[in-house]
Structures are given as structure tokens and as C-alpha cells.
N, C-alpha and C positions, 0 to 999 in steps of 0.2 A: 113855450106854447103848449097848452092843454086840449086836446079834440076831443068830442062828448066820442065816444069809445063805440057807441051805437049808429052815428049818422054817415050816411054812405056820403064819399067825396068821389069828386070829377079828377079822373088822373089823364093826363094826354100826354102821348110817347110821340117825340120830333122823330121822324127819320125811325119808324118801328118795324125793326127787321127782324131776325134769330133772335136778338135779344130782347127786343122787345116785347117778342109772342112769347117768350119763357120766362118774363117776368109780367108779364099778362095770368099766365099760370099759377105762378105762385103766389098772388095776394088773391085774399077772401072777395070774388067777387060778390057780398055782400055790405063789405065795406066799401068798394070801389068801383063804379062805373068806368071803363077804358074804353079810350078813344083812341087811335092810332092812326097817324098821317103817313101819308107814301104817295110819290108821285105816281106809282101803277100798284093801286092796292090787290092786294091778293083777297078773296071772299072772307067775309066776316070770321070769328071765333065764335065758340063757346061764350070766352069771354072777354072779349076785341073785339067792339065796331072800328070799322078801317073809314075811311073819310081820303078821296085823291086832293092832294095838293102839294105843289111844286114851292117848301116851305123857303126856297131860296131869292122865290119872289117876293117880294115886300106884300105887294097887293092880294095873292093869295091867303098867304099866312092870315097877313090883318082880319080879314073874312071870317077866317075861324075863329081868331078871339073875341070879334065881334058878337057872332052868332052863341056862343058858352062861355064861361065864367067857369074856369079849371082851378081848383084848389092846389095839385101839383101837377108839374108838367117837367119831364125829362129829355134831354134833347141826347137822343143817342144816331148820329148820323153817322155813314160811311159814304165817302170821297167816290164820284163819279170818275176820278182817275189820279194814281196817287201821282199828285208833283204839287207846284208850291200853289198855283192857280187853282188845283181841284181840292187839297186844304182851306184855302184862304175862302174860296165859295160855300163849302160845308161846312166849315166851322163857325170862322169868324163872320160872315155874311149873314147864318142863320140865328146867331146868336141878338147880333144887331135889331136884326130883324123882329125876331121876338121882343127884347126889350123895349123897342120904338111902338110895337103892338099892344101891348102889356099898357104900356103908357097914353096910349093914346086911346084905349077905351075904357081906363082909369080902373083896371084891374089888380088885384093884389093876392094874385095864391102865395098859399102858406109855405109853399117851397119849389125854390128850383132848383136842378139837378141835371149836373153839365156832365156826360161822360168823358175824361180825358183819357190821356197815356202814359205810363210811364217812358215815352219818348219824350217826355219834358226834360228830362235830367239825363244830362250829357257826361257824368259819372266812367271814367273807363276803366278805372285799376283795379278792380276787385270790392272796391268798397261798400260798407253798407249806403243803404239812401234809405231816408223816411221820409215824412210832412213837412220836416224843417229844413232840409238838404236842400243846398243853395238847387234853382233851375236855372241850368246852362245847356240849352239845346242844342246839337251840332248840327242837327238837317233842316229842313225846312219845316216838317211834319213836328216836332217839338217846338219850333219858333211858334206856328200857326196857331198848334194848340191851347199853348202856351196865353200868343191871345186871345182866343175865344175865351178862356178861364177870367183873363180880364174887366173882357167884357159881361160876364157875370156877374165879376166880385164887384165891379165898379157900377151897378145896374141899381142898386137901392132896397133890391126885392133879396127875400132871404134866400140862399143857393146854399148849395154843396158841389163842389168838386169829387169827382170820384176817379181816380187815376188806374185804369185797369191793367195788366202786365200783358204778358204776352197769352193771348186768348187761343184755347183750341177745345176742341168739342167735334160733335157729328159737322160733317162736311167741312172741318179746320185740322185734317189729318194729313198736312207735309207734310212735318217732324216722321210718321211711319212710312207713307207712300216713298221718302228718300229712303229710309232703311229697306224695304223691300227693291227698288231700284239703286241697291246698294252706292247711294249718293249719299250718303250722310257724312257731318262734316265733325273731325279729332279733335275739334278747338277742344282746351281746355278751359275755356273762359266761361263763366257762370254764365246762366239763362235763369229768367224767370215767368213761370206761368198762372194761370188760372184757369179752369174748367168754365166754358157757360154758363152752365148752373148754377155756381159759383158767382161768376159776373151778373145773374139774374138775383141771386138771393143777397147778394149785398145790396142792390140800390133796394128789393123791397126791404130789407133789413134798415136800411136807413131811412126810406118813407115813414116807415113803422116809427120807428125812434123816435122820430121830430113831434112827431103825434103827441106825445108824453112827455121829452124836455129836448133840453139844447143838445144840437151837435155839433159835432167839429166842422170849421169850414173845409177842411180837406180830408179823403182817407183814400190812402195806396189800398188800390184792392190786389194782393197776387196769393199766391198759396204760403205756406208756411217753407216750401224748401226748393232755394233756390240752388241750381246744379248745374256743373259744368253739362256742356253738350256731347260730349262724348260719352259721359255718366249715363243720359239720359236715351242714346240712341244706343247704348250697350243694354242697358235693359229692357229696350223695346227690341231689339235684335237677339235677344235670349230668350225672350216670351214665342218668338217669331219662329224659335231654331234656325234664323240666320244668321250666315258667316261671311264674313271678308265683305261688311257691308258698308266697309268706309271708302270714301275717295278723297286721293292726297289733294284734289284743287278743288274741293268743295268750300263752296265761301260760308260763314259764320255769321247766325246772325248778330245784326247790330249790338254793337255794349257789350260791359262786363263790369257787373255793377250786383250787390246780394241787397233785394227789397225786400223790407222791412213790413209787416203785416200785424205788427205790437198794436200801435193804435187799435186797428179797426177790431182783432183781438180782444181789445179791452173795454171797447162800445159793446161786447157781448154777442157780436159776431161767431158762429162755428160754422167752418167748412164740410160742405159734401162731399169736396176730393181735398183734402189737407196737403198729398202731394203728388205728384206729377205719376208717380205707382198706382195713385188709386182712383187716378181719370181717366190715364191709357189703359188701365185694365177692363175697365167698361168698352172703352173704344173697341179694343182689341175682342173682346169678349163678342161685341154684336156685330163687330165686323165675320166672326168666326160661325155666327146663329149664321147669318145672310148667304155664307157660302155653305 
């Protein structure tokens, strides 16, 4: 698909939170008019109009589609309480949702854009994982996901998947708050992350793409270096000058598994933080302005 390179498109963010208003940020709002749903919208952007709707209602949602015709529209929700029923509602429920909407006022944007997880892939032994790597989710929260992806790729309308890793950024700073409450946890099993910014500049990096030709139905978004957790709380505990800021019964998170970041890499993506050193150094940095 070719897009005349001059004409502004209708973008809508499902569920447009952190992420949404920072990838509100980074596309040319001269290309893009943004629209952003929230059951309790927060006052307009610069360049976010917010719009309240409870996108898990059928009959709200539909309204919106009704009323505009969105060329693309990204559905990045977060779970009113995480277990399998506050998954199954925000994901797979919205997904539904949309596409019954989509359909039913015989609309056709140019792209849809599902944020997932890499809690798809239930991976424990150290292994790499990429695009291809079977999904076998252990929790609920990769099963759920897992479906709403479905309900995408099985929708008719063109999509992308975008499977993000473990996200931190301003106000996603437990990995430091445990080191400073010397809770932080020895695992050596690998983690992997990505910055916001990061998470905001791949999906416009991909809106962008499509604009001009094909792209992949899936891409793992995480950093380029995946690290054990202790790797990464010893360097955030040296930057800190704290000491003895581990605890022997602090639990690990989830998996142990090195994502793979080659693909999206190779769609001509580059990272603003490439690794886990050069996101917390910002954190750390303006944590350090503040006091």
C-alpha cells in the first residue's frame, strides 16, 4: 500500500494511556489527526483530542466508528485488574468489539495495530525467542493475549501485531524503587526490556512503514540486551552507591527466555535506549534533577 505522503490520516488509540500520548508525540501532527478513547479522559493534547468511551461496550465503541472513518487505529489497552476476566475484557472483548464495528459500518483502515506481550511465549530455559518461536503461554495473561492477536489476524482488515517486552519508563520504576528498598531479586535468569519511548517509536515506526509497503504481520518489540536480573539491579545499585541491596526471598520476574529484536532491527527500526544502561540512566538522571 502506497499513501500520497502529503495527506493527513485519521489515527485512533483504543485504550490511550502513557503510551498512547507518547506516541501522540512522536508522529508529524501534520500527517495525523489523533483521536484517543478513555473511559475517563484526561484534557485534550497539543496533539490528542481525547473522546470518553467505555471501548468494552459494544454500543459505545460502535458510536465512534460510526461517527469517523480512521485510516489507522491501535488498540493499546491496560486490564482494569490483572487476572483471566480483566484480560479476557480488555483484550479479547475490545478486539471483538472493534472488528463487529469496523464491519458493521462497512469501514476499511489501512491498518490495524494490536499491542501484545511478550507473555505470549512461555519459553523458560534461557532460549532465544523470535516471530517464529512456537506461542505456549503458561498464565492466563499470554493465553488471553494470545487471543485477542487472533481475533485480529482472523478479522479480514490488515493488522500488525506488536509484542512489547517488559516496559519501564517514568512512573514504571520497580526494578529501582526494589534496589533502593534493597528488595531486589539474585535470579540469574535473563529479563527483557524496552523504554516507552521505545514502545512509542516502534508502533509510529510501523504506522510509517505501511504508508510505503508491506510489513511483517508480527514484530517482538524489546531492546537489543537481554540480561539477567541481577546484572541489571547490580548496575542500577552501582549508579545508586547502594550496597547489600539484595534479598534472599525476593521473587523473579516471570520467564527466562533472550528476545530477539533482529526483525524489527531489520524493518529499519533504531532504538533511543538500545539497552536497559541507557533508559535507566535517564530515569536515574531525572530522578536525581527532582531531588
Amino acid at each position: 500500500m502506497t499513501i500520497n505522503a502529503s495527506s493527513q490520516e485519521k489515527l485512533l488509540i483504543i485504550g490511550c494511556g502513557d503510551i498512547g500520548q507518547r506516541l501522540a508525540q512522536q508522529l508529524d501532527p501534520n500527517r495525523y489527526q489523533i483521536t484517543g478513547l478513555r473511559r475517563h479522559p484526561p484534557e485534550d493534547l497539543p496533539s490528542l483530542r481525547y473522546l470518553a468511551c467505555d471501548v468494552t461496550q459494544s454500543d459505545q465503541l460502535d458510536a465512534i466508528l460510526g461517527d469517523e472513518e480512521f485510516d489507522v487505529i491501535v488498540i493499546s489497552m491496560t486490564p482494569a485488574e490483572r487476572s483471566n476476566a480483566g484480560y479476557e475484557t480488555a483484550y479479547v472483548k475490545t478486539c471483538r468489539n472493534l472488528v463487529a464495528g469496523l464491519k458493521h459500518h462497512q469501514r476499511k483502515p489501512r491498518l490495524l495495530i494490536f499491542v501484545s506481550s511478550t507473555a505470549v511465549y512461555g519459553q523458560n530455559d534461557g532460549s532465544w525467542v523470535d516471530e517464529l518461536s512456537p506461542t505456549e503461554p503458561e498464565g492466563f495473561s499470554g493465553t488471553r493475549l494470545l487471543e485477542a492477536e487472533q481475533v485480529m489476524q482472523q478479522s479480514g482488515f490488515a493488522n500488525c501485531i506488536v509484542r512489547f517486552s517488559g516496559i519501564y519508563g517514568p512512573g514504571r520504576n520497580r526494578l529501582i524503587e526494589q534496589v533502593k528498598q534493597k528488595r531486589a531479586s539474585a535470579s540469574l535468569h535473563y529479563t527483557n526490556r524496552i523504554h516507552a519511548d521505545d514502545c512509542a517509536g516502534v508502533l509510529a515506526h510501523v504506522i510509517e512503514l505501511q504508508r510505503t509497503r508491506d510489513i511483517a504481520p508480527i514484530y517482538v518489540a524489546t531492546d537489543s540486551s537481554p540480561t539477567s536480573m541481577i546484572d541489571v539491579a547490580c548496575w542500577i545499585a552501582e549508579q545508586l552507591g547502594i550496597k547489600d541491596f539484595l534479598a534472599p526471598d525476593a521473587v523473579n520476574e516471570r520467564g527466562n527466555k533472550r528476545i530477539s529484536n533482529q526483525r524489527l532491527l531489520a524493518s529499519g527500526y533504531r532504538f533511543i535506549h538500545p539497552d536497559f544502561r541507557s533508559g535507566y540512566a535517564r530515569l536515574l538522571a531525572s530522578a536525581d534533577n527532582q531531588g
